[in-house]
C-alpha positions as CSV (number, residue, x, y, z in Angstrom):
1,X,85.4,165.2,-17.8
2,X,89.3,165.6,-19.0
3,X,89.4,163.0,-21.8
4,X,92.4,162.0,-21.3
5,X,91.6,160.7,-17.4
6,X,91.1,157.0,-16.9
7,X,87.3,156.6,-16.1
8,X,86.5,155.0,-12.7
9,X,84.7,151.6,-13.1
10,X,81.1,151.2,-13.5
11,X,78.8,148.6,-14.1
12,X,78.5,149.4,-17.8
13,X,81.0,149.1,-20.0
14,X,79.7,152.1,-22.3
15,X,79.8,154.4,-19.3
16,X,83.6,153.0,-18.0
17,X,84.7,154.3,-21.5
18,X,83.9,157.8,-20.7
19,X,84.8,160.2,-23.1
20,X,87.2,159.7,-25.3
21,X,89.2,160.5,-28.6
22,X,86.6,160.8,-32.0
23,X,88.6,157.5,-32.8
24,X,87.3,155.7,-30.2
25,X,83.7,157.2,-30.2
26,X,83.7,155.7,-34.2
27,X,84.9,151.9,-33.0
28,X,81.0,151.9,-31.9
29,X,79.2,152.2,-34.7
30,X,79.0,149.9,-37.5
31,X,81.6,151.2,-39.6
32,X,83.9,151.4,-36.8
33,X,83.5,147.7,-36.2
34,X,84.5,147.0,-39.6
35,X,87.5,148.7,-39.5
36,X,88.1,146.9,-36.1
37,X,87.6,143.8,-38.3
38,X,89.7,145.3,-40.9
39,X,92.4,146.2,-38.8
40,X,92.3,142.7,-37.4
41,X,93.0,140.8,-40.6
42,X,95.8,143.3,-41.7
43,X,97.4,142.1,-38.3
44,X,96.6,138.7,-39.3
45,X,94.9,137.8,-35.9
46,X,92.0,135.8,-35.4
47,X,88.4,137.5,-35.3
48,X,87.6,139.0,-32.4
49,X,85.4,136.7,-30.8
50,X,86.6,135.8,-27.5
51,X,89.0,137.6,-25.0
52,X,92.0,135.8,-26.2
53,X,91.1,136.8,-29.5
54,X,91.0,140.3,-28.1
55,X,94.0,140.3,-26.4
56,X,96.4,138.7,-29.3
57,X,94.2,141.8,-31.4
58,X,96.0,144.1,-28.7
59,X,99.0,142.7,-28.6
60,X,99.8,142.7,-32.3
61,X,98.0,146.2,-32.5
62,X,100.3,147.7,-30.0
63,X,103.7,145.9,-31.0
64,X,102.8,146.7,-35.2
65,X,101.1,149.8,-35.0
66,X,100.7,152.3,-31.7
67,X,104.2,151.9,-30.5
68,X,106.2,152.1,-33.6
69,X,103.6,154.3,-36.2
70,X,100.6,156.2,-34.5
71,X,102.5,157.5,-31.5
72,X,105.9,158.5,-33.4
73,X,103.0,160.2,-36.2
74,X,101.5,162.4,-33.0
75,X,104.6,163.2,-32.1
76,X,106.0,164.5,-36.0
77,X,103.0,166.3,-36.2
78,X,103.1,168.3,-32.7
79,X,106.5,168.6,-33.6
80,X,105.3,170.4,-37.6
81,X,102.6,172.3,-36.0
82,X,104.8,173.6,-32.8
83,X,107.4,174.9,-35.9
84,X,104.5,176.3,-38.2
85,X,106.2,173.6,-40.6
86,X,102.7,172.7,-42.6
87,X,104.4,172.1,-45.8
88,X,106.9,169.6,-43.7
89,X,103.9,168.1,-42.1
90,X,102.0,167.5,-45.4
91,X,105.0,165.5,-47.1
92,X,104.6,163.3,-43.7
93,X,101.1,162.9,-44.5
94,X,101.8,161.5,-47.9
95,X,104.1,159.4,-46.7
96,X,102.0,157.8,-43.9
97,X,100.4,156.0,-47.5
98,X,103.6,153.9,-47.8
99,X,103.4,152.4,-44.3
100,X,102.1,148.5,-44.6
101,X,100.9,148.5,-41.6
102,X,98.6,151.1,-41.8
103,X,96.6,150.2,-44.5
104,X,93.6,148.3,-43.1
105,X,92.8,151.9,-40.9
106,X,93.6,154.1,-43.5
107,X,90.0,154.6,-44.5
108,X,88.7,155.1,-41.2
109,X,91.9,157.1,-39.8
110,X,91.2,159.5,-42.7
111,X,88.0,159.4,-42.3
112,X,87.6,160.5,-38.9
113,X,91.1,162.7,-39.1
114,X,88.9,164.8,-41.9
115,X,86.1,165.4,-39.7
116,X,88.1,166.7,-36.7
117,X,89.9,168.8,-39.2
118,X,86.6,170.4,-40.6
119,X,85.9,171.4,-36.1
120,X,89.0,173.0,-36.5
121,X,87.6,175.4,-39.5
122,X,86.6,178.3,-37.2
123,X,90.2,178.7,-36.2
124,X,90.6,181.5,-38.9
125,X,93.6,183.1,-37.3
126,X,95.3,179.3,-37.0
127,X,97.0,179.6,-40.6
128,X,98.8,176.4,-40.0
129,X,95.0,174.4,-39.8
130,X,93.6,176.6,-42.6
131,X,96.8,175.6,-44.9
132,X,96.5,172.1,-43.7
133,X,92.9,172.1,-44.1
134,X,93.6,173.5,-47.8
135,X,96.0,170.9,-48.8
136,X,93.4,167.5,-47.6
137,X,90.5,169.5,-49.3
138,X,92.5,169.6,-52.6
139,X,93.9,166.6,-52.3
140,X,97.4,167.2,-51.6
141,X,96.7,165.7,-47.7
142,X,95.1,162.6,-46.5
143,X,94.1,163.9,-42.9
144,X,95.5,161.2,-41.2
145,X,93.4,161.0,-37.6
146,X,96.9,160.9,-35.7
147,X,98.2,163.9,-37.4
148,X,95.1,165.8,-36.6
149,X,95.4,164.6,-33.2
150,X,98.8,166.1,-32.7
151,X,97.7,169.1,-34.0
152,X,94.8,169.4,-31.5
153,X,97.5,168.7,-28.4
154,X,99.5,171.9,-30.1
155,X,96.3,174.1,-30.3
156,X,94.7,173.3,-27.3
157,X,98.3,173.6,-25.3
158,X,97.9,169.9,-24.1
159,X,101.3,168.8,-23.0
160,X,102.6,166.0,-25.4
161,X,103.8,163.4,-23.1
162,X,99.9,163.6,-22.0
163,X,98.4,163.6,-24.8
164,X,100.5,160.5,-26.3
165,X,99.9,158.1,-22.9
166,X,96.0,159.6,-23.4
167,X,95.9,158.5,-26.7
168,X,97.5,155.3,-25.9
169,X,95.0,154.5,-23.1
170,X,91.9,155.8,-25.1
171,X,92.4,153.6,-28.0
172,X,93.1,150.9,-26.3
173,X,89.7,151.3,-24.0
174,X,88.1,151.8,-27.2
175,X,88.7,148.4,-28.8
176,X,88.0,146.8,-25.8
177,X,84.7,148.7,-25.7
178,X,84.2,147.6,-29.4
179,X,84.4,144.1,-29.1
180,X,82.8,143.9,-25.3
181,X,79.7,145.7,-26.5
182,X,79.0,143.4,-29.4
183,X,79.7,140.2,-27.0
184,X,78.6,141.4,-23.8
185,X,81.6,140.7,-21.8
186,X,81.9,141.2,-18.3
187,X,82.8,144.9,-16.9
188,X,85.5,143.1,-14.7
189,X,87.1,141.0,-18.3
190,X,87.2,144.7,-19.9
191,X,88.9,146.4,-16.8
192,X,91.4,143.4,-16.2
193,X,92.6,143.2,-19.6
194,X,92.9,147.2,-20.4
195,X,95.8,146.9,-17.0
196,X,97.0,144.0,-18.6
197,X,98.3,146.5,-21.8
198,X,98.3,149.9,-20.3
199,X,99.9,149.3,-17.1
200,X,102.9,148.4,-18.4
201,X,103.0,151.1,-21.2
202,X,106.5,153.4,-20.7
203,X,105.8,155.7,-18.3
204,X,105.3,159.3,-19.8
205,X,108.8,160.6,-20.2
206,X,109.8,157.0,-21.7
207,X,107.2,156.9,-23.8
208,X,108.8,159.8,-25.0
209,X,111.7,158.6,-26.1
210,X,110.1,155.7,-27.8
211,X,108.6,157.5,-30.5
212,X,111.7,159.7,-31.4
């Protein structure tokens, strides 16, 4: 199944989310739920306990953080990797520290960004991974999960504006997924409110130009 392809509807919510980025496959476990919870309070919403909570959760998550810092950080770091820039694209990772509104996520974003990076090890012959890979086991990198990310779409010749809308979608499904799991919400509540934030998302080449 091409993860970045919207699922058709079933009558489970796990199996709607289909696959999906490591990101999203994280948000259901325990720890993943904490950092949803995390998240939530550095976006000073209300706990996700209901669907309006939810959707103000999405709202301020899109508006504070996808839109303004995850999707421009893809972007830099396709942009690093495409150039073979690694020592330009580690001064962006240390930078990414200084950003507010990433701080509840950090620890999972790393988290998971350092274990996609360790799948990437075999790549011998891929000296921009190996140096990047270097640099987060030494400690000069954090292995943001959005930097690794871009770096995947460059590898793996994934076209960008794809792979941002993809990204978009998939980590949008995957809160949804979170919170619906642990409440039991309805299939049709999930569906309906996933259009309500990603059918209105710029369209590819607009998206684009958002996160220059």
């Amino acid at each position: 199944m091409n993860p970045l392809a919207k699922p058709a509807l079933t009558h489970d919510p796990a199996e709607w989310l289909g696959d999906a980025h490591p990101l999203v496959a994280q948000l259901g476990t325990a720890d993943g739920l904490a950092s949803l919870h995390a998240l939530a309070e550095s976006l000073a919403t209300r706990p996700i306990t209901s669907l309006a909570s939810l959707r103000e959760f999405l709202r301020a998550y899109h508006e504070r953080i996808l839109l303004p810092h995850e999707l421009p950080a893809i972007r830099t770091a396709y942009t690093h990797i495409s150039r073979n820039e690694v020592r330009e694209l580690i001064t962006f990772d240390q930078a990414l520290v200084n950003e507010t509104a990433l701080q509840g996520f950090a620890g999972a974003s790393q988290r998971i960004g350092r274990e996609q990076l360790q799948k990437l090890r075999p790549l011998r012959d891929e000296r921009v991974v190996q140096r990047y890979l270097a640099a987060v086991e030494s400690g000069q990198a954090h292995g943001w999960h959005t930097l690794v990310y871009g770096m995947t779409l460059v590898l793996y010749s994934l076209p960008l504006r794809q792979g941002l809308l993809g990204y978009a979608h998939q980590t949008t499904r995957g809160f949804i997924h979170a919170a619906a799991r642990a409440r039991g919400w309805k299939e049709s509540d999930c569906a309906a409110l996933f259009e309500e934030f990603c059918t209105n998302l710029p369209v590819e080449q607009d998206l684009v130009c958002v996160v220059k």
